[in-house]
C-alpha positions as CSV (number, residue, x, y, z in Angstrom):
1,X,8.1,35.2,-25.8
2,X,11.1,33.4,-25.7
3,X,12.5,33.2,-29.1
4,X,9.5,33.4,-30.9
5,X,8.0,30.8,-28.8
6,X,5.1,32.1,-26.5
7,X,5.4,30.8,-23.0
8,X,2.2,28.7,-22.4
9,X,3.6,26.2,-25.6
10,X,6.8,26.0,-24.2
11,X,5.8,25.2,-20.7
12,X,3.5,22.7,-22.2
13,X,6.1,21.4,-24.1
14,X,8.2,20.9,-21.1
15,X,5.3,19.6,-19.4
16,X,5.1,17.0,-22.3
17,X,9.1,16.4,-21.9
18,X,9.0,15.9,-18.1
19,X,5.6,13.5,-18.4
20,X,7.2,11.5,-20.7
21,X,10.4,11.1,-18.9
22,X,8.8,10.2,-16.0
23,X,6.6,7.4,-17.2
24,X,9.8,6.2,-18.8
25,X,11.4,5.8,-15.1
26,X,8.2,4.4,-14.4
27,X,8.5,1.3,-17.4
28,X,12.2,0.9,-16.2
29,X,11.0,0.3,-12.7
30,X,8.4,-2.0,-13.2
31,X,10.3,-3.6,-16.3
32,X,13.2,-5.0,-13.7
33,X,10.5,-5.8,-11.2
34,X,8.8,-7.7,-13.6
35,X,11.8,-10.0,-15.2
36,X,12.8,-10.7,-11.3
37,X,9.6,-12.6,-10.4
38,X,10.3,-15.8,-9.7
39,X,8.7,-18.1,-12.5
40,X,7.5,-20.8,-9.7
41,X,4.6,-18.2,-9.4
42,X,3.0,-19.0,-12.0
43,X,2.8,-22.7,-11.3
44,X,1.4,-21.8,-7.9
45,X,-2.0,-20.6,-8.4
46,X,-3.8,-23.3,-6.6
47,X,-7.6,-23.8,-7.1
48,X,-9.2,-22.9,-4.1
49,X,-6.4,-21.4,-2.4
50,X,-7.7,-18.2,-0.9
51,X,-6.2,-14.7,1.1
52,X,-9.3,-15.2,3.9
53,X,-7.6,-19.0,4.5
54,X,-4.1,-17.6,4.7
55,X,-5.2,-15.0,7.2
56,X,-7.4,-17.2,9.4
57,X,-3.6,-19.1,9.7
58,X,-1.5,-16.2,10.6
59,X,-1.0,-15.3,14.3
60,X,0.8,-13.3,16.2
61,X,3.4,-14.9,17.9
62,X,3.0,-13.0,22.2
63,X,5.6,-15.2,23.6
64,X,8.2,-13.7,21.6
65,X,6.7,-10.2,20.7
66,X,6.4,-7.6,23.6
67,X,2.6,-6.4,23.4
68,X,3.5,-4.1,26.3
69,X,5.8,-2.1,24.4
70,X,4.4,-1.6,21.0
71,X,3.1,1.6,22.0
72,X,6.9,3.0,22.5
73,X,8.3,5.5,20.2
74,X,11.1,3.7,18.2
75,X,10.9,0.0,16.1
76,X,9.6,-3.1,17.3
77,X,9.8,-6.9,15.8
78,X,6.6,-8.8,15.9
79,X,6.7,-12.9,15.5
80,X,4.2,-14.3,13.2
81,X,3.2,-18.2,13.2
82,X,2.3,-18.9,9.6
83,X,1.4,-21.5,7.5
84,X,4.7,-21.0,5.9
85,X,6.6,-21.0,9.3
86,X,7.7,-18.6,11.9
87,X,8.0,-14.9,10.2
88,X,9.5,-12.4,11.8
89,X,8.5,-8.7,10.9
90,X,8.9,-4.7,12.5
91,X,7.0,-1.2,13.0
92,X,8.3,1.7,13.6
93,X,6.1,3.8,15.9
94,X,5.9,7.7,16.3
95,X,3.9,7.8,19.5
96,X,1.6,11.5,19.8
97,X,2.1,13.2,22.9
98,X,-1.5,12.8,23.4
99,X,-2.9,8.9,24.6
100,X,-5.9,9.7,23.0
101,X,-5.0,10.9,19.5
102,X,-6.0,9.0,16.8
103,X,-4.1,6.4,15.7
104,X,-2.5,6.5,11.9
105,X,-1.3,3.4,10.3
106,X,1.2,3.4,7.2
107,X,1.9,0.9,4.6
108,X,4.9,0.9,2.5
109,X,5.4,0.2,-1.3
110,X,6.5,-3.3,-2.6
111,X,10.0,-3.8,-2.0
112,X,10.4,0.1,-0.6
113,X,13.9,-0.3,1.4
114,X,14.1,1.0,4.0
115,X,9.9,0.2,4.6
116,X,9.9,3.5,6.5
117,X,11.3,5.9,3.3
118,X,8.1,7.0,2.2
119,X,6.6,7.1,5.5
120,X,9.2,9.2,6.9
121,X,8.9,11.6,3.7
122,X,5.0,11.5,4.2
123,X,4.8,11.8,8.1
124,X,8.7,14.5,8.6
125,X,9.1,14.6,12.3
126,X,9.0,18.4,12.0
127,X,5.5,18.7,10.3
128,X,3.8,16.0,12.6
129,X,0.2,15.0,12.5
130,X,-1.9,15.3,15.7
131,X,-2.0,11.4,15.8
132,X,0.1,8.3,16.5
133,X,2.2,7.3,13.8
134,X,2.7,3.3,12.8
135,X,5.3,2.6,9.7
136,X,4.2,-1.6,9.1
137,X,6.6,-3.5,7.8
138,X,5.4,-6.5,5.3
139,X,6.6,-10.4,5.4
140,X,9.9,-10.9,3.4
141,X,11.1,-7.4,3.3
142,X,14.3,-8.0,5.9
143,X,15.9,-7.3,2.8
144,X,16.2,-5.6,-0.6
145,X,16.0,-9.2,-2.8
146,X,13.5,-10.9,-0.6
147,X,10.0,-9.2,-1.6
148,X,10.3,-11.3,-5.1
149,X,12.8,-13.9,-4.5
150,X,10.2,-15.2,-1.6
151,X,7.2,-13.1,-1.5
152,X,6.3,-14.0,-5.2
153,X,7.6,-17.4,-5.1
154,X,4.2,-18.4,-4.6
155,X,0.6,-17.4,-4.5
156,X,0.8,-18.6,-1.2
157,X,3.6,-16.7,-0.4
158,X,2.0,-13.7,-2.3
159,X,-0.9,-13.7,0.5
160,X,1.4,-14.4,2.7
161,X,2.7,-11.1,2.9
162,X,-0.6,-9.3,2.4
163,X,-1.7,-11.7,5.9
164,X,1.2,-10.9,7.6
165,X,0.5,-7.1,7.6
166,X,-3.1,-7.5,7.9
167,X,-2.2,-9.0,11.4
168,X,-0.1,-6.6,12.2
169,X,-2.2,-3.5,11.5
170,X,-4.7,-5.2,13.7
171,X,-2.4,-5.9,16.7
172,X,-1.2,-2.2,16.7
173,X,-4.4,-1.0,16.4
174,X,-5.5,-3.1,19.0
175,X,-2.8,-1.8,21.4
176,X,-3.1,1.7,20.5
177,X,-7.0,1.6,21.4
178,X,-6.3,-0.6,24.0
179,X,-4.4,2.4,25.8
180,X,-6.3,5.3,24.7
181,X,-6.5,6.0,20.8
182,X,-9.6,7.3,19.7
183,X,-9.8,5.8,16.3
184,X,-7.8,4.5,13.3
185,X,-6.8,5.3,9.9
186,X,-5.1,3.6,7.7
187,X,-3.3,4.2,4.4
188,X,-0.7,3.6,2.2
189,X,1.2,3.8,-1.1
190,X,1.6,1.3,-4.1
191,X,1.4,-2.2,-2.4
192,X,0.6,-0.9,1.1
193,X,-2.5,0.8,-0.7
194,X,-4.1,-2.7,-1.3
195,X,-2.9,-3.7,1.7
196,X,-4.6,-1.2,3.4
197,X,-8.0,-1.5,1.2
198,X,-7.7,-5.6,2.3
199,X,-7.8,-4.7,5.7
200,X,-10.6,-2.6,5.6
201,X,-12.3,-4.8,3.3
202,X,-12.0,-8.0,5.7
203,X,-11.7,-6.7,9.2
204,X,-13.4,-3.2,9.0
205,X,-12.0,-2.0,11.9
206,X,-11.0,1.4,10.7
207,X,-12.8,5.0,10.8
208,X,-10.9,5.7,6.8
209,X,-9.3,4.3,4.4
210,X,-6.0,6.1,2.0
211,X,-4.8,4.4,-0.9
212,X,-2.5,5.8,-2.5
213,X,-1.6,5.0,-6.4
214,X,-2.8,2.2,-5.8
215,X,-6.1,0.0,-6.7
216,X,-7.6,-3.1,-5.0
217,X,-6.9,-5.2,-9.2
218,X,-3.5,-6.5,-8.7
219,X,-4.8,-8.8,-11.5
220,X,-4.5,-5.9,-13.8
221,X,-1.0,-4.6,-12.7
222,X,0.2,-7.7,-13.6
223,X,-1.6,-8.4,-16.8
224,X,0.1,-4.7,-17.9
225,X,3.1,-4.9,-16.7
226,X,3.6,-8.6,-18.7
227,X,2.3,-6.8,-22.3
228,X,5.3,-3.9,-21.2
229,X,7.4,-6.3,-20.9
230,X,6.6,-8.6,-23.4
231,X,6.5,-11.5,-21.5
232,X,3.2,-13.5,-21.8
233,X,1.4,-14.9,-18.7
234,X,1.0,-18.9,-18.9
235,X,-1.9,-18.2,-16.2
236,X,-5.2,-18.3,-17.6
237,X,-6.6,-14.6,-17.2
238,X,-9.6,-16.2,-15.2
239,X,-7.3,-17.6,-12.8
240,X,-5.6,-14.7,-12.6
241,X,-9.0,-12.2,-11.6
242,X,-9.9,-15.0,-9.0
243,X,-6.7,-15.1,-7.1
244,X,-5.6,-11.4,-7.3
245,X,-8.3,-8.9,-8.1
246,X,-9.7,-7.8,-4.9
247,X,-12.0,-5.6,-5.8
248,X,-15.1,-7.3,-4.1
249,X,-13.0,-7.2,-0.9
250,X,-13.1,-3.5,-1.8
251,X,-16.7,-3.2,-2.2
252,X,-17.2,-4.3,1.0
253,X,-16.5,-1.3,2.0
254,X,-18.1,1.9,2.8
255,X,-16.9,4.6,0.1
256,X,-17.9,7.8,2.2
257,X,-14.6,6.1,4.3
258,X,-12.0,6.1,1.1
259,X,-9.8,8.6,0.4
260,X,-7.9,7.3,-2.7
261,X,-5.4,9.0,-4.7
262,X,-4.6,7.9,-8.0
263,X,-1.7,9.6,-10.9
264,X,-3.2,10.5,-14.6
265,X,0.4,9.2,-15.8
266,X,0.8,6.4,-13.3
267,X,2.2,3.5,-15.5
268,X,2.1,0.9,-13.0
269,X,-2.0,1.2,-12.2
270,X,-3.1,2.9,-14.9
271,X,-5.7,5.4,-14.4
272,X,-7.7,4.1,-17.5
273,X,-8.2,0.7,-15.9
274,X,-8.2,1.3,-12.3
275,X,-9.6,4.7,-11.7
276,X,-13.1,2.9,-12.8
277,X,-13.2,0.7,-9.6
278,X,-13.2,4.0,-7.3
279,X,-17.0,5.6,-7.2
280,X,-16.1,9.6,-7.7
281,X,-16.6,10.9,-4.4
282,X,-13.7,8.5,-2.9
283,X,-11.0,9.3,-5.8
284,X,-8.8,12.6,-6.1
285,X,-6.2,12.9,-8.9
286,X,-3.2,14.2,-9.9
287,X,-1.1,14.2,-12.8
288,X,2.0,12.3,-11.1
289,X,3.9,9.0,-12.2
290,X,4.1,6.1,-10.1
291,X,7.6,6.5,-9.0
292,X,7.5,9.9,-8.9
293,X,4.3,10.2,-6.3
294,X,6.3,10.4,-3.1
295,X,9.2,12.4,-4.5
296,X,6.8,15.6,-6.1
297,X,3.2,14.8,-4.6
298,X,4.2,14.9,-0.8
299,X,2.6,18.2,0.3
300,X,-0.9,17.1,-1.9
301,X,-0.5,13.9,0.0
302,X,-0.3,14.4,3.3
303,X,-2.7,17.1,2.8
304,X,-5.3,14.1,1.7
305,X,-4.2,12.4,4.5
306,X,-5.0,14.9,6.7
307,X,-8.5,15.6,5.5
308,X,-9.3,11.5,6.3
309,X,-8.4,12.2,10.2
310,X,-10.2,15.1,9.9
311,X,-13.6,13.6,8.3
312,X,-12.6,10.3,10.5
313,X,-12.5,12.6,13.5
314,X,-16.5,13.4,12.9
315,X,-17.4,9.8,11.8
316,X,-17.0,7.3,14.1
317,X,-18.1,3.4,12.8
């Protein structure tokens, strides 16, 4: 006892303390996220616009990327031709000393600067994974202000950067199996999670699946993050599920191939609404924050990473 106090209250009082704290960072977060989007969004959401469309117009650019060397350790631009003009965008590559090791794909966070922080935290050079390692970077993230000053000037612009990875996930992986890969995972955290679910959900090309606090309803994120913030949405809530919840991209998809993570206290997708859209034998949890998930969860992380290239490793497609 500590006075008077018997240990298991206080360390669930401290428990309660540090929860709390952290879903307050969490609100803070989100809260300046959320007052930066642009409000020309909201005048953007186009009947009949749709993500499939804005992929089907998103190529690589090869006269101004080298394919050769994408397999090289170290980072590489790739040119996209877009319906919203010539985009340029990077990987970093961590190449396995083995050609035919699997191939792992990473996606950051929205806005995460530099795009390879998490991924470096997830994937340290001096715990590597028996696989090739891809860190994707995301249409308008060449800087810190550019994810919502251009990616969220638009729906358009929204897909835009959804497309844009989508294409080059597919490229690398591509390359990678071109030269020798076995197969390919994919994951990611936040943003890169629904990235990641999309393009499994419309390419399925991929032995698993990680997303990582993260859910395929970005309808839902934003309809919570506007009652935290107390801004109201002048987009009908209808218009809102057909443009940005993904979920039946999701269902497309088989769930013995997810291995989702998702945080009790997450704040950004709540577990209450999104934990739901995962059947039970593709969801873990923990009781993490949103903001805090890379910075306290990494071992649990790359530990559920690992297990996907392991059942991946015994399941091909």
């Amino acid at each position: 006892m500590i006075h008077g106090l018997e240990l298991p209250k206080l360390d669930r009082a401290v428990t309660a303390v540090q929860r709390t704290l952290s879903q307050q960072v969490d609100k803070l977060v989100l809260q300046s996220l959320n007052r930066r989007i642009p409000g020309s969004l909201e005048e953007h959401f186009v009947p009949g616009t749709s993500l499939e469309a804005v992929l089907e117009d998103t190529r690589i650019d090869t006269a101004k990327t080298p394919i050769s060397a994408l397999t090289e350790s170290g980072e590489h631009a790739i040119w996209l031709q877009t319906g919203q003009g010539e985009l340029q965008c990077r990987v970093t590559v961590q190449r396995a000393a083995d050609p035919a090791a699997p191939l792992l794909m990473y996606h950051h966070g929205f806005a995460e600067w530099p795009y390879t922080s998490t991924w470096k935290r997830l994937l340290p050079k001096n715990e590597p994974f028996e696989a090739h390692s891809v860190a994707i970077q995301a249409p308008y993230h060449g800087s810190i202000g550019e994810p919502l000053s251009k990616g969220f000037a638009s729906v358009g612009n929204l897909y835009q950067m959804f497309a844009g990875s989508m294409r080059l996930m597919e490229l690398m992986q591509d390359v990678f199996e071109g030269q020798g890969a076995t197969y390919t995972t994919v994951g990611g955290l936040s943003w890169g999670g629904i990235t990641s679910l999309l393009y499994e959900g419309l390419l399925g090309k991929t032995r698993a699946v990680v997303p990582m606090f993260a859910s395929p309803n970005l309808a839902q994120v934003m309809r919570d993050a506007a009652e935290l913030c107390g801004r109201p949405l002048t987009v009908p809530a209808e218009t809102l599920d057909e443009h940005l919840d993904f979920t039946s991209v999701f269902e497309r998809i088989n769930p013995e191939r997810v291995f989702a993570v998702m945080g009790e206290n997450d704040v950004f997708f709540r577990f209450d609404k999104h934990a739901p859209i995962f059947p039970k034998e593709s969801l873990v949890t923990v009781s993490s924050t949103h903001v805090g998930a890379m910075w306290r969860q990494n071992g649990f992380l790359r530990e559920n990473v690992r297990e996907a290239l392991r059942w991946a490793a015994e399941h091909p497609l």
